[in-house]
ChimeraX commands (.cxc) that place a marker at each C-alpha (Angstrom):
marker #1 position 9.55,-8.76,-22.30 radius 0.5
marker #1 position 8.66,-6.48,-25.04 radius 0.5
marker #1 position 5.98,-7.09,-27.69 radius 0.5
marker #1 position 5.10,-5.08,-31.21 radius 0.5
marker #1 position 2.13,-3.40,-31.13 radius 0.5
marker #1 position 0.67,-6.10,-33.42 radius 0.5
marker #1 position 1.24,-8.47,-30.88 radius 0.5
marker #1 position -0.70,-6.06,-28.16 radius 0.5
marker #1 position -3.18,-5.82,-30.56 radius 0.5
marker #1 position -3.71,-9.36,-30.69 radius 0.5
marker #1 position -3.69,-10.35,-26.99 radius 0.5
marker #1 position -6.04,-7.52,-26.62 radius 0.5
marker #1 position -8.05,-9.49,-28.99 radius 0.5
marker #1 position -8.28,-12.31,-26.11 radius 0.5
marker #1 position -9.61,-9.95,-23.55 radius 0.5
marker #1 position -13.21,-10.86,-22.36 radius 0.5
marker #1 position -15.72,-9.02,-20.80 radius 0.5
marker #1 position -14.15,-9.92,-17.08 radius 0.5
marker #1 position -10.96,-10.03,-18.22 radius 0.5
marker #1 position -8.58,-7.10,-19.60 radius 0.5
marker #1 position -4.65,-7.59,-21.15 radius 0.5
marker #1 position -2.20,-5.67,-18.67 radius 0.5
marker #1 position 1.07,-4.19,-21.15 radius 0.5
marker #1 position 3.58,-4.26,-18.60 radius 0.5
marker #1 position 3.31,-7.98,-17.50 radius 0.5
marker #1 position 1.84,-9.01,-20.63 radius 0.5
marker #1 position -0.79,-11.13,-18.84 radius 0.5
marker #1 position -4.33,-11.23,-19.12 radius 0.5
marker #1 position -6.30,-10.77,-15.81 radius 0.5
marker #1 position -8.92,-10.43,-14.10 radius 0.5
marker #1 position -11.04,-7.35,-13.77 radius 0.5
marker #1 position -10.79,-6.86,-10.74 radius 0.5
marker #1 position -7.13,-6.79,-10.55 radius 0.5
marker #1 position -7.26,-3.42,-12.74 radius 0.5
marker #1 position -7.94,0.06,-10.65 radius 0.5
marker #1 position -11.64,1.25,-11.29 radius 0.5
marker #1 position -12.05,4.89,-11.59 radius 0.5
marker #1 position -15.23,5.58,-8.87 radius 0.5
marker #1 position -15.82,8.54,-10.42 radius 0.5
marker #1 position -15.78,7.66,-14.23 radius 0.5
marker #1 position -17.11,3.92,-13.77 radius 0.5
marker #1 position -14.51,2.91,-15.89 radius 0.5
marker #1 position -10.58,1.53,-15.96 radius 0.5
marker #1 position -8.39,4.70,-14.92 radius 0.5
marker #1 position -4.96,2.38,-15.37 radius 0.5
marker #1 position -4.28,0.44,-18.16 radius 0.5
marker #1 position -1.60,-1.68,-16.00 radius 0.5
marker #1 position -2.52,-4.42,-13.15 radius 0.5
marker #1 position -2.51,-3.23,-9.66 radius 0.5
marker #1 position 0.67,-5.51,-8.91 radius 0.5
marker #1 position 2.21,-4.04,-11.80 radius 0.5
marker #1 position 1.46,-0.48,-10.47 radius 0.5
marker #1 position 2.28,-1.13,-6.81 radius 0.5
marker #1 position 5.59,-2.35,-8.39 radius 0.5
marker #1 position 5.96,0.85,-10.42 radius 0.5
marker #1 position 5.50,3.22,-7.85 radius 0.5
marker #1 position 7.95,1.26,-5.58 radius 0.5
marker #1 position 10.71,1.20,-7.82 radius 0.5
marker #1 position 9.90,5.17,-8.68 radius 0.5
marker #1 position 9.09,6.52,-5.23 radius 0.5
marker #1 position 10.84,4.41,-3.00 radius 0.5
marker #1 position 13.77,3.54,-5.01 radius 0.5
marker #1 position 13.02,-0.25,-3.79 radius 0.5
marker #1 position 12.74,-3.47,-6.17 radius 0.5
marker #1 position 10.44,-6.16,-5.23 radius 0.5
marker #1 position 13.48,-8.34,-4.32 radius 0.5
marker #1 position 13.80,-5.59,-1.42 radius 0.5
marker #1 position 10.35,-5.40,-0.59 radius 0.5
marker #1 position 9.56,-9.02,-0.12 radius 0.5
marker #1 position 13.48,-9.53,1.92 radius 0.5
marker #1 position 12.30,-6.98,4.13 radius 0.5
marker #1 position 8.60,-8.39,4.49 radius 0.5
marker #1 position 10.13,-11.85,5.40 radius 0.5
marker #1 position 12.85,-10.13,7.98 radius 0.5
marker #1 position 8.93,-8.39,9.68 radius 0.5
marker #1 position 7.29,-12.19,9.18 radius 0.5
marker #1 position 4.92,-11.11,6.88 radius 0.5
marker #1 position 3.41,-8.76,9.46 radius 0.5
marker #1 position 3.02,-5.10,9.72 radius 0.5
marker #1 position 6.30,-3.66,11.73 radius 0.5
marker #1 position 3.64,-1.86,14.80 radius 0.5
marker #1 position 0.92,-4.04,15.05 radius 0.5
marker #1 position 1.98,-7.08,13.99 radius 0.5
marker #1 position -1.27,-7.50,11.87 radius 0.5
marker #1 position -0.65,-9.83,8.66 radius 0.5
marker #1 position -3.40,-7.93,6.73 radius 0.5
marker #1 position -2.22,-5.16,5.42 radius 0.5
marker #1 position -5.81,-3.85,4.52 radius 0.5
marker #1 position -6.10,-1.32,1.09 radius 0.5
marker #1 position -5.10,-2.35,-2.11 radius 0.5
marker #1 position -3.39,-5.87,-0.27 radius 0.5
marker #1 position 0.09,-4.58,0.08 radius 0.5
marker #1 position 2.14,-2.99,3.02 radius 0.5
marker #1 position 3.11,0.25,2.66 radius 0.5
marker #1 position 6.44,1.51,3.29 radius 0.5
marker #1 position 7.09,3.87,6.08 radius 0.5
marker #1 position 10.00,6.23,5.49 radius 0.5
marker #1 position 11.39,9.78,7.50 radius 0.5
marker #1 position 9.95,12.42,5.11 radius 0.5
marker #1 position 13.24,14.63,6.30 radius 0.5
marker #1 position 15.94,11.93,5.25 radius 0.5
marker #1 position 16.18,12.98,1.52 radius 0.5
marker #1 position 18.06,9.54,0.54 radius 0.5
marker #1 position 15.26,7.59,-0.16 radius 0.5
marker #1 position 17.27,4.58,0.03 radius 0.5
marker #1 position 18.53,5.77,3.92 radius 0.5
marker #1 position 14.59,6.62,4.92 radius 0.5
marker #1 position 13.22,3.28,5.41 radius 0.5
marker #1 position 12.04,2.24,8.39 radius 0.5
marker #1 position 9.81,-0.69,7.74 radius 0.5
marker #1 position 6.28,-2.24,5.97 radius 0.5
marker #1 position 3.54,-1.27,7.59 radius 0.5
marker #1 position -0.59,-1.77,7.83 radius 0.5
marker #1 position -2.88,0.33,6.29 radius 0.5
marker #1 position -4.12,1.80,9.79 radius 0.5
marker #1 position -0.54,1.83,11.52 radius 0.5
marker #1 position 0.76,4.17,8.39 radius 0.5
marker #1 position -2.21,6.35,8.30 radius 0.5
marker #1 position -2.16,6.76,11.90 radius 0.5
marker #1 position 1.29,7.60,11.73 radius 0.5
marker #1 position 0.92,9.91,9.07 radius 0.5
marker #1 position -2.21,12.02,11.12 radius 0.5
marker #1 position 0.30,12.16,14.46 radius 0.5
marker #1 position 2.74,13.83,11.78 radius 0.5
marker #1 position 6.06,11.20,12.77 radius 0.5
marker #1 position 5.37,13.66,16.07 radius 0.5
marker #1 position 6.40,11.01,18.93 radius 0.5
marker #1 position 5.52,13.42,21.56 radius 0.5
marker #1 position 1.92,13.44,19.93 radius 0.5
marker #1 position 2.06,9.87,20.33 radius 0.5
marker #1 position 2.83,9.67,23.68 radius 0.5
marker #1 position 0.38,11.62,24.28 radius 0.5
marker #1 position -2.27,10.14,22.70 radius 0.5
marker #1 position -1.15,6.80,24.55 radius 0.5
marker #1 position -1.37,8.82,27.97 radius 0.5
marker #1 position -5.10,10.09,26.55 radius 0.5
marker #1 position -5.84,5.99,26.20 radius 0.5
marker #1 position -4.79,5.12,29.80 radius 0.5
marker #1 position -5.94,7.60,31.23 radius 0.5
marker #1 position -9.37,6.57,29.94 radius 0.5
marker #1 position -9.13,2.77,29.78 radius 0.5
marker #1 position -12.01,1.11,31.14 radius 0.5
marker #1 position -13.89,4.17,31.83 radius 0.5
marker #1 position -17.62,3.42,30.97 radius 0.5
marker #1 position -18.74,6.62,28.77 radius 0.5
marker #1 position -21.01,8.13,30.91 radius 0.5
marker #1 position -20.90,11.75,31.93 radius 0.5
marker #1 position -20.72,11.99,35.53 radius 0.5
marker #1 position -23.04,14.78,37.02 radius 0.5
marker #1 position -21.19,17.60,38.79 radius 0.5
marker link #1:1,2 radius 0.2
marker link #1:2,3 radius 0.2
marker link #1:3,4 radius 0.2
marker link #1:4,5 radius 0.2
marker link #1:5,6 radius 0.2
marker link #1:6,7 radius 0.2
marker link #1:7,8 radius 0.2
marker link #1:8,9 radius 0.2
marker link #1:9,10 radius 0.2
marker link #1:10,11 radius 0.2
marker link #1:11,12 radius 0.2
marker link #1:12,13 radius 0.2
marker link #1:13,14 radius 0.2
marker link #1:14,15 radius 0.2
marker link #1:15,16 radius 0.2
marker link #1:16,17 radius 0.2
marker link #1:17,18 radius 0.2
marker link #1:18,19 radius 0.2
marker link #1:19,20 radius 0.2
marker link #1:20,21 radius 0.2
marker link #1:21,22 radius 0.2
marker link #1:22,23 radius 0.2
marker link #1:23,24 radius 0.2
marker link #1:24,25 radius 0.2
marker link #1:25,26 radius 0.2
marker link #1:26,27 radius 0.2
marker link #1:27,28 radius 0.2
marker link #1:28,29 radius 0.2
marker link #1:29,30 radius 0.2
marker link #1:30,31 radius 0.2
marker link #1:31,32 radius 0.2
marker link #1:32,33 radius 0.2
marker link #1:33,34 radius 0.2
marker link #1:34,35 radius 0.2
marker link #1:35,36 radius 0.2
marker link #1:36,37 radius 0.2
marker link #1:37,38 radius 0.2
marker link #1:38,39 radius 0.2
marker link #1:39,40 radius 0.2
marker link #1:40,41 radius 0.2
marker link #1:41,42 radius 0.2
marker link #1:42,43 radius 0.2
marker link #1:43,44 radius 0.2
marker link #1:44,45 radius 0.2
marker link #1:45,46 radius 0.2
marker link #1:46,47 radius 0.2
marker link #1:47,48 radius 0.2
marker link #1:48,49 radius 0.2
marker link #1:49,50 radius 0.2
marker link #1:50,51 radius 0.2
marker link #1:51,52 radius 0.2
marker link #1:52,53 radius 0.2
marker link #1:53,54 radius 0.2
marker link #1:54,55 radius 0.2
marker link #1:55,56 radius 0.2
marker link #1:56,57 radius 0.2
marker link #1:57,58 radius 0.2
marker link #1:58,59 radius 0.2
marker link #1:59,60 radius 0.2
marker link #1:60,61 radius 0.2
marker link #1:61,62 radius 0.2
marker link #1:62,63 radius 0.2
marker link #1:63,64 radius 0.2
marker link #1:64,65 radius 0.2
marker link #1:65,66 radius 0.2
marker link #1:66,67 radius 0.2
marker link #1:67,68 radius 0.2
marker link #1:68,69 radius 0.2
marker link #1:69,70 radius 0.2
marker link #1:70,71 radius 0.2
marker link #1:71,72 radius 0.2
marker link #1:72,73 radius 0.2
marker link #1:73,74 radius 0.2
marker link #1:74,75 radius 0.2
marker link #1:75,76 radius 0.2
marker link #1:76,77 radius 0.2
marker link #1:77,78 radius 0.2
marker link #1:78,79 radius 0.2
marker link #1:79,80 radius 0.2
marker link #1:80,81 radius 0.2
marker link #1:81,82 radius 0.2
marker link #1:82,83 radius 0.2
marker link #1:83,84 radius 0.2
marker link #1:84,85 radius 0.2
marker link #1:85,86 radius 0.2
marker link #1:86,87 radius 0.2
marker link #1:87,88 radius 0.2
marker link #1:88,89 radius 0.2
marker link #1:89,90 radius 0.2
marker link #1:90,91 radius 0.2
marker link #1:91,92 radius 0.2
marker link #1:92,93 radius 0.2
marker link #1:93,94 radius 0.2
marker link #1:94,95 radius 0.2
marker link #1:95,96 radius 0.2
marker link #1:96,97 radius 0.2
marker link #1:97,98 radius 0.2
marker link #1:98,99 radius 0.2
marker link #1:99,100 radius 0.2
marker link #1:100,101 radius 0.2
marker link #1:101,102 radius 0.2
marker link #1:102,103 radius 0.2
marker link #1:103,104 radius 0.2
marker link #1:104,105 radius 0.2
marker link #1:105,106 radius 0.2
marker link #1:106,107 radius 0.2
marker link #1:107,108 radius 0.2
marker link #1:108,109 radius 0.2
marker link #1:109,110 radius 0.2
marker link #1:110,111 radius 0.2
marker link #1:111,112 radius 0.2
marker link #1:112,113 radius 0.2
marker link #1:113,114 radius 0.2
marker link #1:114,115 radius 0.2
marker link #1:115,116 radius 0.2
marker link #1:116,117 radius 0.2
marker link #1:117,118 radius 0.2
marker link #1:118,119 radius 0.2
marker link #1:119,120 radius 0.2
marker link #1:120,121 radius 0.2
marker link #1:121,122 radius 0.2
marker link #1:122,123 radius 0.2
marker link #1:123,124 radius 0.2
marker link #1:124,125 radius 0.2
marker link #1:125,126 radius 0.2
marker link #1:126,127 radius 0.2
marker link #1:127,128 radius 0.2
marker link #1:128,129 radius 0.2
marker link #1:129,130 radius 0.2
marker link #1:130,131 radius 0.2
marker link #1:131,132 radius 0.2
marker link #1:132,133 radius 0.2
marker link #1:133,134 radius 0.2
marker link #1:134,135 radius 0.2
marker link #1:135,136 radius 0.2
marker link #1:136,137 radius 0.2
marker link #1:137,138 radius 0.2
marker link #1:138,139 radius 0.2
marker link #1:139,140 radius 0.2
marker link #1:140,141 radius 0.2
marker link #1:141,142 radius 0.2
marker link #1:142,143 radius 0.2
marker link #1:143,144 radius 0.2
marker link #1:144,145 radius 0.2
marker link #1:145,146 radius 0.2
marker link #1:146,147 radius 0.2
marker link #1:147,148 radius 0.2
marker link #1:148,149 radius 0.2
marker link #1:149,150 radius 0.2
view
């Protein structure tokens, strides 16, 4: 839907002090569904989160929100590793792809938490650094922390 800029003008106009008018969904929302600038103290985006999250879907991940919520419901609304239903962040999942695949379309792999993509991120997509650190776990799993003396 596309409004003049009179018309933004006047919804503007029905902003409060806890509210603010979001241009791409043309709804007026809450605050807190706006991203705050920590540094400035102050709105850094003049669109809604959802409206962002779907923005940077559609341009990064060449994926619609039809897509995205298809492929949530094929993962149960749960987080493809952990099987977490909080995705923790901003309240979406993110979406895991193969860096090397260049088809962003072909790179999916599936929705995941928060922690589960960061921590797949820090191993690098390495699997052998995964294995490893899963070796590291057992290896030390149920071992109190004391240091032994020698």
């Amino acid at each position: 839907m596309s409004f003049t800029k009179e018309r933004i003008k006047e919804l503007e106009l029905l902003e409060t002090e806890d509210t603010k008018f979001c241009p791409k969904c043309s709804e007026i929302k809450p605050l807190y569904e706006f991203t705050v600038s920590k540094r400035e103290r102050k709105m850094s985006h003049c669109w809604c989160r959802s409206c962002e999250a779907r923005d940077r879907r559609e341009r990064y991940h060449d994926m619609t929100m039809e897509e995205y919520e298809k492929l949530l419901e094929q993962q149960d609304y749960k987080c493809a590793i952990c099987g977490t239903s909080n995705p923790g962040g901003r309240g979406t999942f993110h979406i895991d792809h193969d860096h090397k695949i260049k088809n962003k379309r072909d790179s999916f792999r599936g929705l995941l938490c928060v922690g589960c993509n960061h921590g797949l991120g820090n191993f690098k997509d390495n699997p052998e650094a995964l294995i490893a650190a899963v070796a590291y776990l057992l290896k030390h799993k149920g071992k109190n922390n004391e240091i032994s003396e020698v």
